[in-house]
N, C-alpha and C positions, 0 to 999 in steps of 0.2 A: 709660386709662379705668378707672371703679370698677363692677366688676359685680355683684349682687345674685343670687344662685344659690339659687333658694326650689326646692327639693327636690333631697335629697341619696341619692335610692337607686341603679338599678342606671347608668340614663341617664345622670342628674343628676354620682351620683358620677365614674364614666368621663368626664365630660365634664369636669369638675373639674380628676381629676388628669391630664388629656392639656392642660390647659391652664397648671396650674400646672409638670408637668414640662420643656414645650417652652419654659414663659420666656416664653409668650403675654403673658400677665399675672403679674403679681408677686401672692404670697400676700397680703401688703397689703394690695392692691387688691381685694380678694374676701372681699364675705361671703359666710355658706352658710345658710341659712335650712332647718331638718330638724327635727323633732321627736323624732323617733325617737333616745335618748340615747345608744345604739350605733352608730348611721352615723356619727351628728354625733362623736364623740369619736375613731370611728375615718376619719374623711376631714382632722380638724384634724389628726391623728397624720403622715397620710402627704400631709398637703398644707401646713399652717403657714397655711390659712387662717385667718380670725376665722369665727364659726360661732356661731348663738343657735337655741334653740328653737321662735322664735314673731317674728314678722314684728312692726317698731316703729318709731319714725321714722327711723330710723337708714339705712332704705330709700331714704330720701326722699336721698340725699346719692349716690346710684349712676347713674351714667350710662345704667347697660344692664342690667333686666332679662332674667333667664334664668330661663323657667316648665319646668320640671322633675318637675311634680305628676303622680298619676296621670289621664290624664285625668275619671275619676268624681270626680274630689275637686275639680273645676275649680272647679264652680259654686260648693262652701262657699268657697275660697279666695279668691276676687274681691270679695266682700264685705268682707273683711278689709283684703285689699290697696287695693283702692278709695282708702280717704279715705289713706291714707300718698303715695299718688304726689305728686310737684312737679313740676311744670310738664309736658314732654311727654317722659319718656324715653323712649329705643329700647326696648320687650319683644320680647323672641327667644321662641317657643313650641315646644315639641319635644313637646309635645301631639296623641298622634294623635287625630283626628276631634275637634279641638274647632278651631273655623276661626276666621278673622280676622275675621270678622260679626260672631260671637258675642263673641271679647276686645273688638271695639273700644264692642261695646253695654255688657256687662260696664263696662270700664278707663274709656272714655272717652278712648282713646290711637286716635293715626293713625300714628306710627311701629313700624308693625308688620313683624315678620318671622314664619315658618311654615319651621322645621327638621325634615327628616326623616330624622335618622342610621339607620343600620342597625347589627342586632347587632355587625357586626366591629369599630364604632367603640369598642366594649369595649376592643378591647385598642388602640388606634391605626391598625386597618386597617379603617375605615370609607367608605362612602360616602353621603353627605348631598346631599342638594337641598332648597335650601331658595327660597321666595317672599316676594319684600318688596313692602312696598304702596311708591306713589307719590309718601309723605312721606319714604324713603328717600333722603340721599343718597350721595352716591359714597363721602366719609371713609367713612362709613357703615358701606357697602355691603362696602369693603374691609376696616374690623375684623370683619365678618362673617366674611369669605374668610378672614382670618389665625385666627380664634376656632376653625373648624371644619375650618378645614385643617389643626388641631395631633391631630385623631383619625382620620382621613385624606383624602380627596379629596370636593370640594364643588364642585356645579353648582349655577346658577339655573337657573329654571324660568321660564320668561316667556309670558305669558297676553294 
């Protein structure tokens, strides 16, 4: 799968390189979406990801969004993102307090996920719970399980 990783700070990055280390996903496979010309220069350094400034169609070619933003920057960000999606990718959110209501009014997406790593995912000794909506399925559900089990232990949450 081709990921899209739109923010690249302390989360974003961790989550990056626990991904790119473990051989989750291939550098390849992974853009990084940062602005910021110091994250960005330093996560392509230690991950061999691709990595741009500024979200462009190039988005549109990813399987699975990974929203990585802080959550006060959600609102500007969606706007942007918006008209780039193609068809219905999976977005993964690790957004605290910005809920799946709100992405799916936002995006316009029904393949939603709600990740909530904790500090220790820093270093690969994490624990996440995350919530996927209905449009989820199993393949799914399972590159979830392998994506977040590279920074460390992952439960669902079922509602």
């Amino acid at each position: 799968m081709k990921l899209a990783l739109i923010g690249g700070g302390n989360m974003g990055g961790a989550l990056l390189k626990a991904l790119v280390k473990s051989k989750t996903l291939a550098a390849s496979d992974t853009l990084l979406i940062e602005p910021d010309s110091g994250k960005r220069e330093s996560l392509v350094r230690d991950t061999g990801c691709r990595a741009k400034a500024s979200m462009d169609d190039e988005i549109a070619g990813a399987d699975c969004l990974l929203l990585a933003v802080k959550p006060q920057s959600a609102q500007e960000v969606m706007p942007t993102l918006k008209p780039l999606l193609a068809g219905n990718p999976l977005l993964i959110s690790v957004m605290a307090g910005v809920s799946m209501q709100s992405l799916e009014e936002w995006l316009g997406l029904k393949k939603l996920v709600r990740v909530m790593p904790n500090t220790p995912a820093l270093v690969g000794e994490g624990v996440s719970v995350y919530f996927a909506s209905q449009a989820i399925n199993d393949k799914e559900r399972e590159w979830i399980r392998k994506l977040f089990s590279s920074c460390g232990k992952l439960s669902l949450i079922h509602i």
